[in-house]
C-alpha positions in Angstrom: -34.3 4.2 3.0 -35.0 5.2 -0.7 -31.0 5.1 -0.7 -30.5 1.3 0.6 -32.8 0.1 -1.6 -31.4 1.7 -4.5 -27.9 0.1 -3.9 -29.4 -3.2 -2.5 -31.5 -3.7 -5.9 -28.3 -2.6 -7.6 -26.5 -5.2 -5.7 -29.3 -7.6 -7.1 -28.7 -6.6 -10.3 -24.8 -7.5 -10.7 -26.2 -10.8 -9.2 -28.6 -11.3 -12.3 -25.7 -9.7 -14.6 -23.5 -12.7 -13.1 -25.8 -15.0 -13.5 -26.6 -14.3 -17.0 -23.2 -13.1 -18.0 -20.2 -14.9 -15.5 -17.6 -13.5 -17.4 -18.3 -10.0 -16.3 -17.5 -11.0 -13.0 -15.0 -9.0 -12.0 -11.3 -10.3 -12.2 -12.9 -13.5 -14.4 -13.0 -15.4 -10.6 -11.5 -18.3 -10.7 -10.2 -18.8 -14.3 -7.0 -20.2 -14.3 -4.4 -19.3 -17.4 -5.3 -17.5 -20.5 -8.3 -17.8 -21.9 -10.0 -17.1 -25.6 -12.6 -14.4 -25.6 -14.8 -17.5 -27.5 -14.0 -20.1 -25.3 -16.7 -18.6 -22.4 -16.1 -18.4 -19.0 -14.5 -21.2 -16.8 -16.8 -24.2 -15.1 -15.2 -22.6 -11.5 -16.2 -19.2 -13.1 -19.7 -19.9 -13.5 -20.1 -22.1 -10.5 -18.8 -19.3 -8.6 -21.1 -16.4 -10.7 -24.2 -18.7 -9.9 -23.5 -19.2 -6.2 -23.1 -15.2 -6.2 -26.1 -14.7 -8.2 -28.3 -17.4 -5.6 -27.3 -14.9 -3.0 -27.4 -11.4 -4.5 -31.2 -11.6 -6.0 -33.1 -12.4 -3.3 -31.1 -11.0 -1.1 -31.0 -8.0 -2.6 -34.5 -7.6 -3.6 -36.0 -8.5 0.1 -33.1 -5.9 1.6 -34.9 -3.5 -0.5 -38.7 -4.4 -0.2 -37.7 -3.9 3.7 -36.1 -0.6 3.4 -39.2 0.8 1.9 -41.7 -1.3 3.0 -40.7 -1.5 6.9 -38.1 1.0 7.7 -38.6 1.0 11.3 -37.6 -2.7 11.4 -34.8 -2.3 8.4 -31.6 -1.8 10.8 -30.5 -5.9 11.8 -31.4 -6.4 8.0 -29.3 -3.3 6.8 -26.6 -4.7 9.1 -26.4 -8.1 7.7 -26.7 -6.3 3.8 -23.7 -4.2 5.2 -21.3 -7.0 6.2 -22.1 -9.2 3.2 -21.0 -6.3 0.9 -18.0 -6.0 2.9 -17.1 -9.7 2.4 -17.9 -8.9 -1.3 -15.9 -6.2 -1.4 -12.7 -8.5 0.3 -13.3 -10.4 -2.4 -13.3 -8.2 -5.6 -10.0 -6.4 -3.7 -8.1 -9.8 -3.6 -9.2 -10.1 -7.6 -9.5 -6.5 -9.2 -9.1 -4.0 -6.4 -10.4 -1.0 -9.1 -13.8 -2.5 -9.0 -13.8 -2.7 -5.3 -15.7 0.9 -4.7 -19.1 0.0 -5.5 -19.2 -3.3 -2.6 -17.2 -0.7 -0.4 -20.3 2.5 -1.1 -22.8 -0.4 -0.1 -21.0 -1.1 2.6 -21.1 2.4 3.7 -24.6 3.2 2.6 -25.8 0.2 4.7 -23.9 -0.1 7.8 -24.4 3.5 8.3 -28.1 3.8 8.3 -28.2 0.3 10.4 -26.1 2.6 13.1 -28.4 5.4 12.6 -31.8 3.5 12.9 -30.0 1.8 15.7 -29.1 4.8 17.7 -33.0 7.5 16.8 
């Protein structure tokens, strides 16, 4: 459990990194052409960081306050913290597959103690 909520707060994280910073999204989502370093991230990319970062806190932060604070009722929560990494992974593969391992560990990490909770 300590595990899940490592990754989920680290999940959390990136969403506050996103919100504070949207151009270290990975693959700059949603800018379209070139852009100057000075120019700042796109409107689309900060739309798009913000609607990340609305789901990734406190999602990640109450996947993690479960984990530790009610393991035996963590596995439809671990479940649902598995499959959104996975869509988040689909996503950073169809921008910047080299950054798709961490979403992919997550997805791992989660998804396999849901099964394992599921099935003591």
């Amino acid at each position: 459990m300590v595990l899940n909520a490592v990754v989920a707060l680290g999940s959390a994280f990136f969403g506050g990194v996103a919100l504070l910073r949207p151009q270290a999204m990975p693959g700059r989502p949603l800018d379209i052409g070139p852009h100057s370093q000075d120019e700042g991230p796109s409107q689309a990319t900060t739309y798009f960081a913000r609607m990340y970062a609305a789901r990734a806190l406190p999602f990640g932060i109450g996947t993690a306050a479960v984990a530790l604070l009610l393991p035996g009722q963590a596995a439809a929560w671990l479940l649902v913290a598995g499959i959104i990494e996975l869509f988040d992974a689909m996503v950073v593969m169809s921008r910047s597959p080299r950054d798709v391992a961490p979403p992919l560990l997550a997805v791992l990490i989660h998804i396999g103690s849901a099964v394992w909770l599921m099935t003591t």
